[in-house]
N, C-alpha and C positions, 0 to 999 in steps of 0.2 A: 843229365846232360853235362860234358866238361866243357866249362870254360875258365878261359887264361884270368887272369885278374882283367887286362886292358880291356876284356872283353863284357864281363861283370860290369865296371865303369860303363862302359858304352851302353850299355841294356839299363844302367838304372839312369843312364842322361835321357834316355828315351819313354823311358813309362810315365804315366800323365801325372802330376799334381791335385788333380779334381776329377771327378765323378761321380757315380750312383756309390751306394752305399756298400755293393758286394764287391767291386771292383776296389773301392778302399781299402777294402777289407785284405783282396786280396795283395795289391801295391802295398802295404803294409807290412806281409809276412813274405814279398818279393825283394822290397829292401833289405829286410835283416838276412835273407839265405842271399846273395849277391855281394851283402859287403863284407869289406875283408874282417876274419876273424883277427884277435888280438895277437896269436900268434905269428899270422901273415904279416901282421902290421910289425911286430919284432925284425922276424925273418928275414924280410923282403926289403925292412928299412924305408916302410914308407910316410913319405914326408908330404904334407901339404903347405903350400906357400901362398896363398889364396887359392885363388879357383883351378890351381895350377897343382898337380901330385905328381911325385915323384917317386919310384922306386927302384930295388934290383929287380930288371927286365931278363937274366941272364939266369934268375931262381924262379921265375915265373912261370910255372908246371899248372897243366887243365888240370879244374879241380873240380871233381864233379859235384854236380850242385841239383837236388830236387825239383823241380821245375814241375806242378800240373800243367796242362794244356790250355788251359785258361788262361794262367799265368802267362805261359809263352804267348798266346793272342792278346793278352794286352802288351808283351813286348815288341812284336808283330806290328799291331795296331798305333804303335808308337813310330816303329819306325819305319813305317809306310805315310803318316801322318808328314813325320819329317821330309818323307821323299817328296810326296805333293807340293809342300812347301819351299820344295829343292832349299831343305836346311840339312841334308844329309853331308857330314865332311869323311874326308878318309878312315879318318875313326872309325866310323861307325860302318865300311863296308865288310869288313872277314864278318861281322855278325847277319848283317843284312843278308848277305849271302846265303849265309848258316839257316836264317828261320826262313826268310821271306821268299830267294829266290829258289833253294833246294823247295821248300815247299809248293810253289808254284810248278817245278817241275818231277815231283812225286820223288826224288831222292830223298834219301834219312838223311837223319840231324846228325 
């Protein structure tokens, strides 16, 4: 699946902290394929200032990233969670869209 960086961000603000043991397992190896590699972080000139990141939004090209279907349902499950919660911000809707609502209406990723 590609996704932008802002989009990576938004999918790892979403995946849970706590669960069963398989789901850790898998959050786990959803974090390391999600966050930026070292050269992105060169590249792209990204900067963290607290909870606040910065980068070149203008070199920010989908990168595709391995994803099982698991994976994506706990991304899914995440930010369906958030929706419930109506903690969903702008952020997070081009992805919402992307798993949650194409999937509810049988379009591909």
């Amino acid at each position: 699946m590609k996704l932008t960086l802002a989009e990576r961000f938004t999918a790892l603000d979403a995946i849970p902290h706590n669960g069963d043991y398989i789901t850790l397992k898998h959050v786990r190896d959803l974090r390391e394929k999600l966050a930026p590699s070292e050269h992105e972080i060169k590249d792209l000139g990204i900067k963290a200032d607290g909870p606040n990141i910065s980068w070149d939004t203008t070199k920010d090209e989908p990168k595709e990233i391995e994803i099982t279907e698991f994976q994506l349902d706990i991304i899914r499950n995440g930010l369906k969670a958030l929706d419930a919660k109506k903690k969903l911000t702008e952020n997070h809707l081009s992805i919402y869209e992307r798993l949650v609502i194409n999937q509810q209406t049988g379009q591909s990723k």
